[in-house]
C-alpha positions in Angstrom: 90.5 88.7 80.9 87.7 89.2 83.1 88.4 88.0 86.7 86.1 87.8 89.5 86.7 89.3 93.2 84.4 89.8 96.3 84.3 92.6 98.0 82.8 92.3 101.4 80.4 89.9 100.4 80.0 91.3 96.5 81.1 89.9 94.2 82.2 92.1 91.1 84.0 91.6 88.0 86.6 93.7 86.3 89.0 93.7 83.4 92.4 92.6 83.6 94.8 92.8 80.9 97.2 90.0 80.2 99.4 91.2 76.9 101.1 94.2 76.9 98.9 95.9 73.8 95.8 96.0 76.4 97.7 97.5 78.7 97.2 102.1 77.8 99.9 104.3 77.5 98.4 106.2 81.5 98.7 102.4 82.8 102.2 102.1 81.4 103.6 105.4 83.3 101.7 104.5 86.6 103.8 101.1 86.5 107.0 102.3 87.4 105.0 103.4 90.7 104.2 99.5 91.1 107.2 98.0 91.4 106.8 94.6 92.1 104.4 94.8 94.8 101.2 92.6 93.2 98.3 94.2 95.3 99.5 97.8 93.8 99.9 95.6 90.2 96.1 94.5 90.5 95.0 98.3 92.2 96.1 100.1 88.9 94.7 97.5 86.8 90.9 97.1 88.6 90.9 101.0 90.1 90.1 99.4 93.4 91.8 100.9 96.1 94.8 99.2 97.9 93.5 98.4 101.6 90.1 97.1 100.2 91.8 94.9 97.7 94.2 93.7 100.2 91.0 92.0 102.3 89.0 91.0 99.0 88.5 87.6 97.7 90.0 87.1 94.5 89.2 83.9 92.8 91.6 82.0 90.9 94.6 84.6 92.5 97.5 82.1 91.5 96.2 82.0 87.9 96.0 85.6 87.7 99.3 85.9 88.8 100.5 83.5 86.4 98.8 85.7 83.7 100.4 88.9 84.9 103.8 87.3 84.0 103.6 88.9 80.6 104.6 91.8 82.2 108.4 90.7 82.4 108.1 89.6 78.9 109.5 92.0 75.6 107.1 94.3 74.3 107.1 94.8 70.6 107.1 97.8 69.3 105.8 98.8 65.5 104.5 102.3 64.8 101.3 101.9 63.9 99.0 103.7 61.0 96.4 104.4 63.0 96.1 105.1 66.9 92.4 105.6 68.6 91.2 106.3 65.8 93.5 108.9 64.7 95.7 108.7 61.7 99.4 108.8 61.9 101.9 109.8 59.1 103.3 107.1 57.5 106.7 107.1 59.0 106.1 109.5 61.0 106.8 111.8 57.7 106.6 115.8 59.5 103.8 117.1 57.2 104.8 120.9 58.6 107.9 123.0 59.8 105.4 123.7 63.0 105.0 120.0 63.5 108.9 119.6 63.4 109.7 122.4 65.4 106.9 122.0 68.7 108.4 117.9 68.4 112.1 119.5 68.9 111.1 121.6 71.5 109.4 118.6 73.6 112.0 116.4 73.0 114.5 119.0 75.2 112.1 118.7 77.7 112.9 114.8 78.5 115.2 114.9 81.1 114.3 111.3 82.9 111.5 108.2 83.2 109.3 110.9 84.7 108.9 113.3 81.6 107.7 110.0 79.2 104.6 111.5 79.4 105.7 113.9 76.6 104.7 110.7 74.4 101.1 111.4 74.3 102.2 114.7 73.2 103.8 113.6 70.7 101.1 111.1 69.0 98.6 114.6 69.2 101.2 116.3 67.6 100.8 113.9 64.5 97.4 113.5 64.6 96.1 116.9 64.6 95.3 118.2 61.1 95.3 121.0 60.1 98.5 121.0 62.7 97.8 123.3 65.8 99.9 123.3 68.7 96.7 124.6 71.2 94.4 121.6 69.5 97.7 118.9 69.7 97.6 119.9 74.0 93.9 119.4 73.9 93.5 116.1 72.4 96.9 114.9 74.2 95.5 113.3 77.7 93.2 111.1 74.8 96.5 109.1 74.1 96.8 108.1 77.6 94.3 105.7 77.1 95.8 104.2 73.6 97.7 100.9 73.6 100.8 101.4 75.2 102.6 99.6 73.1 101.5 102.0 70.3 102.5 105.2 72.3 106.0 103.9 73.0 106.5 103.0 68.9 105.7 106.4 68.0 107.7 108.3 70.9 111.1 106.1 70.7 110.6 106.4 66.4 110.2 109.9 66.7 113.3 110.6 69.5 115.4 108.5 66.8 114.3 110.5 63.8 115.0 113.9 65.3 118.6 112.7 67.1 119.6 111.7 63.1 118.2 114.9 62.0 120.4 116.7 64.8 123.2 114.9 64.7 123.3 113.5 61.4 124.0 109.8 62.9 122.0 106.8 62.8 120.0 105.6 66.3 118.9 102.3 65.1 118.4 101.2 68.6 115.7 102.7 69.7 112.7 100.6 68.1 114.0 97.0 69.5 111.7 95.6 72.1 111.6 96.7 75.7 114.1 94.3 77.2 112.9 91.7 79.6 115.0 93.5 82.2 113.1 96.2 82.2 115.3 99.0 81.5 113.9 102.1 79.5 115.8 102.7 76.4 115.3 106.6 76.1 117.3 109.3 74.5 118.5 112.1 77.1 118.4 115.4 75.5 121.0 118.3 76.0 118.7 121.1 76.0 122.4 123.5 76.4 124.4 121.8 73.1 121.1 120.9 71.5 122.5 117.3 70.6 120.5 114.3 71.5 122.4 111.7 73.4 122.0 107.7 73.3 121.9 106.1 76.7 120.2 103.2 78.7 118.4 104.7 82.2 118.5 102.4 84.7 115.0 102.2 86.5 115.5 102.9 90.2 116.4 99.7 92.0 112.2 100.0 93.6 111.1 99.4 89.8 113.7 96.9 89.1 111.9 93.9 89.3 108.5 94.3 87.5 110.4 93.2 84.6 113.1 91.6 86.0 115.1 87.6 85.1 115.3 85.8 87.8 
């Protein structure tokens, strides 16, 4: 949705997305810095700074507020077979051992909210072929502007399929939607007994109520 605002005295437009599949993956992450507060909402979303935004006209504000409700609504999440243009394994089948193993070794590194930009890892990971570890980090920061929505299918699939693989139990919670709530459902990793635990993270009470029932 393209809204208008005027900035002393000109008046530009910019882009603002009102589902969560125009929202990218590097928009996603910077949310959590948000919180609730809708002039650093709007900043991410139109990369105009804070103070100049807070003294700009923006027409129709109540309307795009109204519009920026989807953002405490459920996000669905299907892996997809494509993502920008790169083509992911069907699901998300490891084509080689290297593949397997540099996906284990990321996975330890998620400790909290902070390291979910091991994601976009993750998606390079798959869609690098012939596989190459050195190529996967190159074409990585790419997937930070990919649909989050996308991103977060192919990251929580790919947490569940290695915590089966290493524990031999079923995760079958970790491809719902996001809850309206807004709590990440992530898988904590014990990098010491290599054995991937299933837990809910509670956002820090400042993120709380982006996504938040009233």
């Amino acid at each position: 949705m393209k809204i208008q605002i005027e900035l002393q005295g000109v008046k530009v437009e910019k882009e603002i997305p009102t589902k969560w599949k125009e929202v990218t993956f590097g928009q996603f992450l910077k949310l959590a810095e948000a919180g609730d507060d809708i002039v650093k909402i709007i900043s991410l979303f139109t990369e105009i700074d804070e103070e100049t935004l807070r003294k700009a006209k923006i027409y129709n504000l109540e309307s795009l507020i109204e519009l920026l409700g989807f953002l405490r609504t459920e996000m669905n999440l299907e892996v997809p077979e494509t993502c920008i243009g790169y083509k992911i394994p069907k699901n998300l089948e490891f084509e080689t051992i290297g593949q397997y193993q540099d996906l284990k070794a990321e996975a330890m590194t998620i400790k909290d909210v902070q390291s979910f930009d091991k994601y976009a890892l993750f998606c390079a990971i798959y869609a690098t072929s012939p596989y190459d570890y050195k190529k996967a980090e190159e074409i990585s920061k790419e997937f930070l502007n990919a649909p989050s929505v996308e991103v977060l299918a192919i990251g929580n699939f790919t947490l569940a399929k290695l915590a089966e693989l290493t524990t031999g139990i079923k995760v079958k919670s970790l491809l719902p939607n996001i809850p309206k709530k807004k709590f990440w459902l992530v898988l904590i990793v014990w990098a010491k007994s290599l054995v991937f635990i299933k837990r809910y993270y509670t956002w820090r009470k400042k993120l709380r109520s982006i996504g938040s029932s009233s």
